[in-house]
Legacy VTK file of the C-alpha trace (Angstrom):
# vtk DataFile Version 3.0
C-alpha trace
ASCII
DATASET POLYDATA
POINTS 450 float
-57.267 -117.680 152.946
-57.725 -120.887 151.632
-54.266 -122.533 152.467
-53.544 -125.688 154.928
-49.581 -125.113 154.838
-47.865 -122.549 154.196
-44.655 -123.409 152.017
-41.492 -121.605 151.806
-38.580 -122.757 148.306
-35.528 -123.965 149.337
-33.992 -120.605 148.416
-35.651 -118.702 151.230
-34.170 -120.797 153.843
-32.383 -118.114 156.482
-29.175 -117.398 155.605
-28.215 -115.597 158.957
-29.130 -116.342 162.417
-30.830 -113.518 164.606
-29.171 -112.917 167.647
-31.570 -110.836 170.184
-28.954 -109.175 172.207
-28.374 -106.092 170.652
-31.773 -105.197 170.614
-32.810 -105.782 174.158
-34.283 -103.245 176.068
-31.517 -103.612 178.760
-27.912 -104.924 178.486
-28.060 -108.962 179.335
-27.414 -109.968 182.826
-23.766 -111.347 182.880
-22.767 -115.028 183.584
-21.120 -115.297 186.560
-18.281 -117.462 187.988
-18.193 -118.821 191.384
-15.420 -116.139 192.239
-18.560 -113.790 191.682
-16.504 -111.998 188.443
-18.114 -112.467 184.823
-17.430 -115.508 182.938
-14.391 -114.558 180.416
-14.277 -116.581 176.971
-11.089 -118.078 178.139
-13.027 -120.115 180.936
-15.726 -121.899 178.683
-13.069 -123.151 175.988
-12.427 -126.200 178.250
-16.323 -127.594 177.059
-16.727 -125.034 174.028
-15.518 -124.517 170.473
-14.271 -120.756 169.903
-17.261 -120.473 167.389
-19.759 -121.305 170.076
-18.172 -119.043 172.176
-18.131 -116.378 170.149
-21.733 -116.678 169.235
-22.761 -117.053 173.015
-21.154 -113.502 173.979
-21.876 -111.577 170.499
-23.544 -108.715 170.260
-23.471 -108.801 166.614
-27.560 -108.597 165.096
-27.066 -111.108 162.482
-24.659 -113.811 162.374
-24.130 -116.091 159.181
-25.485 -119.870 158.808
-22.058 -121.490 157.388
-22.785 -123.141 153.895
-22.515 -126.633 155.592
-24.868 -126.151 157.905
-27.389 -124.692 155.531
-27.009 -127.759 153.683
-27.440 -130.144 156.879
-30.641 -128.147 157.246
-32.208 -128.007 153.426
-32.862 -132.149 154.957
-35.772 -130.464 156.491
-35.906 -126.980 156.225
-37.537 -124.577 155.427
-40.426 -126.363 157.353
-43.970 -126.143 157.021
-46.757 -123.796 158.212
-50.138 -124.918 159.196
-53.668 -123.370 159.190
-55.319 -125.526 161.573
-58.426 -125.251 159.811
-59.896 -128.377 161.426
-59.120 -127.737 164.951
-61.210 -124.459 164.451
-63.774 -126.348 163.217
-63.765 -128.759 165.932
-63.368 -126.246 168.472
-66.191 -123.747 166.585
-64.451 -120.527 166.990
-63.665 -117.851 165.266
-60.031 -117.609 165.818
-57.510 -118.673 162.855
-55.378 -121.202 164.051
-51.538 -121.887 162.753
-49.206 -124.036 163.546
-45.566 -123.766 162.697
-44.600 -127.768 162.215
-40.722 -129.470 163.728
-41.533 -132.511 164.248
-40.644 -132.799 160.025
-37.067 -133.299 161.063
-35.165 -136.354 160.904
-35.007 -136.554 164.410
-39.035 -135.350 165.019
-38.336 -132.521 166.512
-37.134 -128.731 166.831
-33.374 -129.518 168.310
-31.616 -130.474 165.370
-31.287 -126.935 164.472
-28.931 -126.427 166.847
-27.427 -130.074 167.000
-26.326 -129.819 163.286
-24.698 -126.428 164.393
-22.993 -127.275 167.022
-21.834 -130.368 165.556
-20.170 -128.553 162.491
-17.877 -125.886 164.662
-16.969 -128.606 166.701
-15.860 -130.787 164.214
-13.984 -127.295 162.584
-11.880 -127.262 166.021
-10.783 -130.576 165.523
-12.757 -131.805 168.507
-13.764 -136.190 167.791
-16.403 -136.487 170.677
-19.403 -134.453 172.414
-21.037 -135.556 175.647
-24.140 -134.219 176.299
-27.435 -134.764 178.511
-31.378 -135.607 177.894
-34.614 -135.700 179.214
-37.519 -136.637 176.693
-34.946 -137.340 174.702
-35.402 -135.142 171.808
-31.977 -133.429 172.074
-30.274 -136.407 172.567
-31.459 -138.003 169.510
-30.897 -134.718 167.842
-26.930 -134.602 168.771
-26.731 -138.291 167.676
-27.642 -137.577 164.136
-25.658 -134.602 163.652
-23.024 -136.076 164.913
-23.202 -139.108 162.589
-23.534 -136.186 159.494
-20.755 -134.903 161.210
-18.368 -137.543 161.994
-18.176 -137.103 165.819
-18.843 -139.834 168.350
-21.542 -139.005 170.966
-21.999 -140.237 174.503
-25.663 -139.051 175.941
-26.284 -139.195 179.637
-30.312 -139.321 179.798
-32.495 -138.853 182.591
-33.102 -142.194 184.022
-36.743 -141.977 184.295
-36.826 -141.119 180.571
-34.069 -143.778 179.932
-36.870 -145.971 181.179
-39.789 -144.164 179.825
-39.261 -144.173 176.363
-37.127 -146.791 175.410
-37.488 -146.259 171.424
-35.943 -142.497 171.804
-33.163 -144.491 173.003
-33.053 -146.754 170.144
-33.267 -144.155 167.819
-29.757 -142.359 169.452
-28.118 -145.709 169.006
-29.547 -146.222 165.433
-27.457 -142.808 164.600
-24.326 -144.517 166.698
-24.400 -142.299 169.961
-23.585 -144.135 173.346
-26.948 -143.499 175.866
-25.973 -144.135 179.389
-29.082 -143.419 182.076
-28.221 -141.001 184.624
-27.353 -140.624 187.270
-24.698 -143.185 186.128
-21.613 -144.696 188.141
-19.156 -142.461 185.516
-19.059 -139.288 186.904
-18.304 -137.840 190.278
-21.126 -136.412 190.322
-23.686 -139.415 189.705
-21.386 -141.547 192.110
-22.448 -138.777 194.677
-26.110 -138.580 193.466
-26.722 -142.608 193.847
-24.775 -142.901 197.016
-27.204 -140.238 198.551
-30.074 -142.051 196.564
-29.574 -145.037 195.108
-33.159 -145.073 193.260
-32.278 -141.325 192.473
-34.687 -141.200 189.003
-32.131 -138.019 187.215
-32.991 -134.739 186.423
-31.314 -132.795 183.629
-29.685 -130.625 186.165
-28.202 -133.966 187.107
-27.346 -135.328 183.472
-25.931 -131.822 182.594
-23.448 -131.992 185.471
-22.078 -135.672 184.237
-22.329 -134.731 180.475
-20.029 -131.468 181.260
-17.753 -133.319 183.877
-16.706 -135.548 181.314
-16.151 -133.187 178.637
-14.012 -130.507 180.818
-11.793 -133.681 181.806
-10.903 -134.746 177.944
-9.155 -132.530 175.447
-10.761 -134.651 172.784
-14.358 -133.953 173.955
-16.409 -131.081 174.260
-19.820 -130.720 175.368
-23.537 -129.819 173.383
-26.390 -128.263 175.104
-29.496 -128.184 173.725
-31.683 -125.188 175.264
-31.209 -122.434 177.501
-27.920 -120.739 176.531
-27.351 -118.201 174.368
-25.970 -119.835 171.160
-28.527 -122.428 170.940
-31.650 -119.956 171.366
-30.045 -118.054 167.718
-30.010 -121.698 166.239
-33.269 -121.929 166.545
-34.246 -118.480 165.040
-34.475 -119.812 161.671
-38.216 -121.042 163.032
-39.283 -117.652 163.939
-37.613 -115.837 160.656
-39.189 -118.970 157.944
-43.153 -118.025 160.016
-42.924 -114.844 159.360
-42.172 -115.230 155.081
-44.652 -117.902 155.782
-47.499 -114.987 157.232
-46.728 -112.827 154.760
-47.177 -115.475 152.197
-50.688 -115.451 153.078
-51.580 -111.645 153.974
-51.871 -112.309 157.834
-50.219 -112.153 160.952
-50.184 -113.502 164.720
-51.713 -111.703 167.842
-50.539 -114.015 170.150
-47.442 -116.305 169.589
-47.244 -119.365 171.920
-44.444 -121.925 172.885
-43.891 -124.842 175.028
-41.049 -123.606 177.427
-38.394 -126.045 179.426
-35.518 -124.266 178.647
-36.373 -121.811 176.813
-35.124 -122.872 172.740
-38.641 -123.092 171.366
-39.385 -119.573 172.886
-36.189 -117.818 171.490
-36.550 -119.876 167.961
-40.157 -118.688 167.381
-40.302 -115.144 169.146
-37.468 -113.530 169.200
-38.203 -112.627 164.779
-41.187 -111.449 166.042
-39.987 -108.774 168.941
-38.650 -105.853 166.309
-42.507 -105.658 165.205
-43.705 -105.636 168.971
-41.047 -103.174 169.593
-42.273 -100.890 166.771
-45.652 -100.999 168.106
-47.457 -104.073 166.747
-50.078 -105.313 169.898
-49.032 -108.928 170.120
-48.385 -111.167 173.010
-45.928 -113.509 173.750
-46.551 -116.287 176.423
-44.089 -119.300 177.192
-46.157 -122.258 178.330
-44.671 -124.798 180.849
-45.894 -127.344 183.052
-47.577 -126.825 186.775
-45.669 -129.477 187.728
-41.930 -127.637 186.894
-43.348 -123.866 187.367
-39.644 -122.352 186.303
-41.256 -118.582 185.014
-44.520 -118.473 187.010
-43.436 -119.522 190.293
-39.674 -119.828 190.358
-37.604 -116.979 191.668
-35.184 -114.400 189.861
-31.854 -114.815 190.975
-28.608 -116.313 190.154
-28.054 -120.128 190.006
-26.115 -122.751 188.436
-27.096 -124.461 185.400
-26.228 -127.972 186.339
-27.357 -130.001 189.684
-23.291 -129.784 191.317
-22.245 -126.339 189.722
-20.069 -127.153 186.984
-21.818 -124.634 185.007
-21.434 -120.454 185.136
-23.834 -119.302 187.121
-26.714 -117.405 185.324
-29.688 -115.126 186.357
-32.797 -116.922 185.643
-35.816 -117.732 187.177
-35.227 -120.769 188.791
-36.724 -123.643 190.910
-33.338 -124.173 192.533
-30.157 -126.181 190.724
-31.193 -129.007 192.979
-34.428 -129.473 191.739
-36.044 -132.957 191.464
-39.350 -132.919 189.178
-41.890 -135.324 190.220
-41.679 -138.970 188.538
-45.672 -138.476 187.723
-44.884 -136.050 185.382
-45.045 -137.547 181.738
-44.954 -134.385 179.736
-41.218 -132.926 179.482
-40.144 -129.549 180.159
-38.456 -130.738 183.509
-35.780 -127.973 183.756
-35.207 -126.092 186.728
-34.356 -122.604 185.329
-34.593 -120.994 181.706
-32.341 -118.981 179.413
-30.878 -115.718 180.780
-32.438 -114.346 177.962
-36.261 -115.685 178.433
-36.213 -114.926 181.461
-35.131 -111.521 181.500
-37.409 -110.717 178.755
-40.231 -112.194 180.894
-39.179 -110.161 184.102
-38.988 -106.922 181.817
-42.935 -108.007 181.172
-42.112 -108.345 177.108
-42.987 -111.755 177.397
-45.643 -113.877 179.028
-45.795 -117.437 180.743
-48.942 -119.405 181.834
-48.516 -122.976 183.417
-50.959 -125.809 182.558
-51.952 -128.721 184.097
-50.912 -132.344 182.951
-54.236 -134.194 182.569
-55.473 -130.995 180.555
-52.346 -130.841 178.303
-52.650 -134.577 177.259
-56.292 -134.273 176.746
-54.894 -131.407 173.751
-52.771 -133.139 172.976
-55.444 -135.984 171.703
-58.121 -133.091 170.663
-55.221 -131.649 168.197
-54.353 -135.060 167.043
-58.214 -136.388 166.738
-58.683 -132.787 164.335
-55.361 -132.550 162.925
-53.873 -136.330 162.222
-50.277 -135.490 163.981
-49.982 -136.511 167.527
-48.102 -133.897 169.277
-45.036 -135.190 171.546
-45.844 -134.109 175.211
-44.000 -131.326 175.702
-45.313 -129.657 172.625
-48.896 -130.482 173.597
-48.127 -127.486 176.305
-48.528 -125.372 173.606
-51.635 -127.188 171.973
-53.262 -126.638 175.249
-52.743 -122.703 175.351
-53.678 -121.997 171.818
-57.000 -124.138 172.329
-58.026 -122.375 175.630
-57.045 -118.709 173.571
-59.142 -120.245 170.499
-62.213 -121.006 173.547
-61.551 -117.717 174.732
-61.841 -115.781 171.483
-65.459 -117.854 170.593
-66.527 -116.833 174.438
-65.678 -112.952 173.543
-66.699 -113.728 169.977
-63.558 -112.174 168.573
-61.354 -112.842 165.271
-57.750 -113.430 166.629
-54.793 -115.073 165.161
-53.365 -117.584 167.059
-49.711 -119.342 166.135
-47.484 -121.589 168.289
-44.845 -124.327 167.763
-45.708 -127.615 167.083
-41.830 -128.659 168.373
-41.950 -131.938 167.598
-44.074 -135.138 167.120
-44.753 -138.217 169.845
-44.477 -141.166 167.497
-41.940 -142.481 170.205
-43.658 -141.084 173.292
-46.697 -142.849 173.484
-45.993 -145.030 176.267
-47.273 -140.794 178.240
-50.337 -141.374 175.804
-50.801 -145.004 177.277
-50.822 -143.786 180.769
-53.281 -140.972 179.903
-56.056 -143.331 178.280
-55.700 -145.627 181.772
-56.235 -142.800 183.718
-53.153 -143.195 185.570
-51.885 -139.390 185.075
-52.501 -136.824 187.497
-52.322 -133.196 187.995
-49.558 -131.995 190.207
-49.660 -128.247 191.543
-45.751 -128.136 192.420
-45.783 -127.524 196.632
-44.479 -124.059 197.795
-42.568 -125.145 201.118
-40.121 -126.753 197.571
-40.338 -123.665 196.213
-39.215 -122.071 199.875
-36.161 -124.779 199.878
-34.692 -123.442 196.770
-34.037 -120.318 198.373
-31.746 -121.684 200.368
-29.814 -123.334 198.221
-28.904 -120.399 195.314
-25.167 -118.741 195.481
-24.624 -115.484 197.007
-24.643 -113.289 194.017
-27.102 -110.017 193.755
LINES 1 451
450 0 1 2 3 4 5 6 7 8 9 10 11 12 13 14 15 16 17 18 19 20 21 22 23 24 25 26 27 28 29 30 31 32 33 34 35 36 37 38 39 40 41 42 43 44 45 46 47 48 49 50 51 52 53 54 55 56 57 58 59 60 61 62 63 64 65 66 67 68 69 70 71 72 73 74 75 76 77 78 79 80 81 82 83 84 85 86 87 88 89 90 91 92 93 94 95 96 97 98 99 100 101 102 103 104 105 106 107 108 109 110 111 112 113 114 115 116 117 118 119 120 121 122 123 124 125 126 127 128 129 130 131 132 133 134 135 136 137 138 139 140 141 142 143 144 145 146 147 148 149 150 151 152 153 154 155 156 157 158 159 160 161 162 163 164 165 166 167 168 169 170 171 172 173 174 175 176 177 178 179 180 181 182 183 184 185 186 187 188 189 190 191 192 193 194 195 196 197 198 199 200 201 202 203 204 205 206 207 208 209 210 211 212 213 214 215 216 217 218 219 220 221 222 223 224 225 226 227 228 229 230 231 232 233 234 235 236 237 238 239 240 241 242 243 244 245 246 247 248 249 250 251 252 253 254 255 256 257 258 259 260 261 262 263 264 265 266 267 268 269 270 271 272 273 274 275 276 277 278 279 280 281 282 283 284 285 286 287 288 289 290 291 292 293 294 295 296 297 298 299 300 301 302 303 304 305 306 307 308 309 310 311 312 313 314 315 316 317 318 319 320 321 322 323 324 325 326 327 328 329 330 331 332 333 334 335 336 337 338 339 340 341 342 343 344 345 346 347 348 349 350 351 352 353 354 355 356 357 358 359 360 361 362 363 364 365 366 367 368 369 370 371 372 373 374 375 376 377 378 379 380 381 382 383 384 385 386 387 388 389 390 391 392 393 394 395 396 397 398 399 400 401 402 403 404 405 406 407 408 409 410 411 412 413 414 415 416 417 418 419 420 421 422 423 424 425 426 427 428 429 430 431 432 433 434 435 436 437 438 439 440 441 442 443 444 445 446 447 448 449
């Protein structure tokens, strides 16, 4: 296999999304309501389209990509496949190394898959704005640009120590005409609250979800974009999963371990959930969500109910969870600060289909500059997570002296993160284990739903 990427024709661009529901091994926890009843459609159209809705409670396999949004994506997609033949080289092991590549989207990263989506059946219900909240900053540049495709105006509530952070993510939001407000902001109830309990409160997305949806339940003219952890969005992103494997097969191979940098939870649904019909028929191949020992949502959190937002505006989901108040230390410089994951991650995870390993900060920049200094693309933060993991599986497979085929998601690039990058080369990062009398504190604060 001589190949460096791995190219798919416009033609074989997904024409349906893969929805994972019907085929999981038990029926999906339900969202609940604060009554303690299941969320009906009727109660999500105040922030929702119908379409979204719909998609978020199917339990329909395969569910058509609408011709406009096909052609949103042909910008980018189908998107390339990497060997990472110099990594191995650099890292002298046996294992083959692939990469499936995001960051070629206008945006730099994975979320425009969704964005585009969710920008199109709003626009179809006659909605004008979105709101919607961000933490690196990805997804808010994402909604931005579909938005402008789209014609919808966009106001982004971002986390304020990312507001701060990386200034040029914000630029690039206003460049595609979305309004970028740092939060918590003096809008909403519910960052009037946070600031007069903390007036140097530095935001979490918990936080900036609870202002983004606030504002969009309170104005028929606006609705509200998410860009990980429900349902809808994680079958966006399957078109990532579905293009790798025409992209294996292209080439005669295929992955024993499939690896993903998890906040949320889009970048494990996009890439694994093609893959779990041919674990389910057998095929010996491991899944493992990466996130950050700093935000430990799947390795340390606990399984329970809990809102999605900081205030609970949200349904109330079953997730493993570092409690809806969760603050993630301002040291951290790598993403993936949310304090649960999708319903649907996590269950998977809890049923022991999938895996999750956390990683330290210090070690995930230092992949991040190894895969860079072999490869030429600088990997934004979050996605160096996953950089990290598939190095220390290549290590392990020249230790054991093993073939093994190694893919994860490169979700996006860090052309506009490298003020993280700075702060590595000073030495001014650290490595943050996250403390369990936090972990205890959460606990107390999760509703009273079994």
């Amino acid at each position: 296999m001589s190949e460096h990427k791995i190219l798919l024709d416009e033609s074989e661009l997904p024409t349906h999304w893969y929805n994972v529901i019907p085929d999981l091994p038990t029926p999906m926890a339900p969202y609940m309501g604060p009554d303690k009843q299941p969320v009906t459609p009727e109660s999500m159209q105040a922030i929702f389209p119908p379409a979204i809705i719909e998609q978020e409670m199917s339990d329909q396999r395969w569910i058509e990509i609408p011709e406009p949004v096909r052609e949103a994506l042909y910008l980018w997609r189908p998107s390339p496949l990497y060997r990472a033949k110099r990594l191995e080289k650099m890292l002298d092991t046996p294992a083959r190394i692939y990469f499936k590549y995001e960051g070629v989207s206008p945006a730099g990263s994975h979320k425009p898959n969704s964005a585009v989506a969710q920008a199109y059946y709003n626009k179809q219900a006659g909605i004008h704005r979105m709101t919607t909240e961000t933490g690196a900053g990805q997804w808010g540049s994402s909604l931005a640009l579909a938005g402008q495709m789209f014609g919808l105006d966009v106001r982004v509530y971002m986390v304020d120590v990312s507001y701060r952070q990386k200034p040029f993510r914000r630029s690039m939001m206003e460049t595609w005409g979305a309004e970028v407000i740092p939060s918590p902001s003096r809008n909403t109830e519910a960052g009037r609250n946070a600031l007069d309990k903390d007036p140097e409160n530095p935001g979490s997305l918990g936080l900036a979800i609870s202002e983004a949806v606030e504002e969009a339940a309170g104005r028929k003219d606006t609705n509200y974009g998410l860009g990980s952890v429900l349902n809808h969005v994680l079958l966006h992103q399957t078109v990532i999963g579905q293009e790798a494997k025409k992209q294996f097969e292209k080439v005669g191979d295929s992955p024993d371990v499939i690896l993903a940098p998890c906040g949320g939870g889009s970048n494990v649904g996009g890439i694994m959930f093609p893959f779990l019909a041919d674990k389910a028929a057998g095929k010996d191949i491991r899944m493992v969500a990466v996130e950050p020992t700093s935000c430990p949502t799947l390795t340390r959190g606990h399984y329970a109910y809990d809102y999605g937002d900081s205030v609970g505006l949200t349904p109330i989901m079953k997730m493993y969870t570092l409690g809806h108040d969760f603050m993630p230390p301002g040291i951290h410089a790598g993403g993936l600060r949310y304090h649960g994951d999708s319903v649907l991650v996590s269950q998977l995870y809890h049923e022991g289909i999938l895996e999750a390993v956390a990683v330290p900060q210090v070690a995930t920049f230092e992949a991040g500059v190894m895969f860079a200094r072999a490869q030429g693309i600088i990997p934004a933060p979050e996605s160096a997570h996953a950089v990290r993991a598939a190095i220390d599986e290549a290590l392990q497979a020249k230790e054991e002296g093993k073939e093994k085929t190694i893919l994860f998601t490169l979700s996006g690039h860090g052309h506009f993160d490298m003020a993280a990058y700075d702060r590595y080369f000073a030495g001014e990062l650290e490595d943050f284990d996250y403390p369990e009398d936090a972990l205890g504190k959460a606990l107390r604060t999760l509703p009273d739903i079994e």
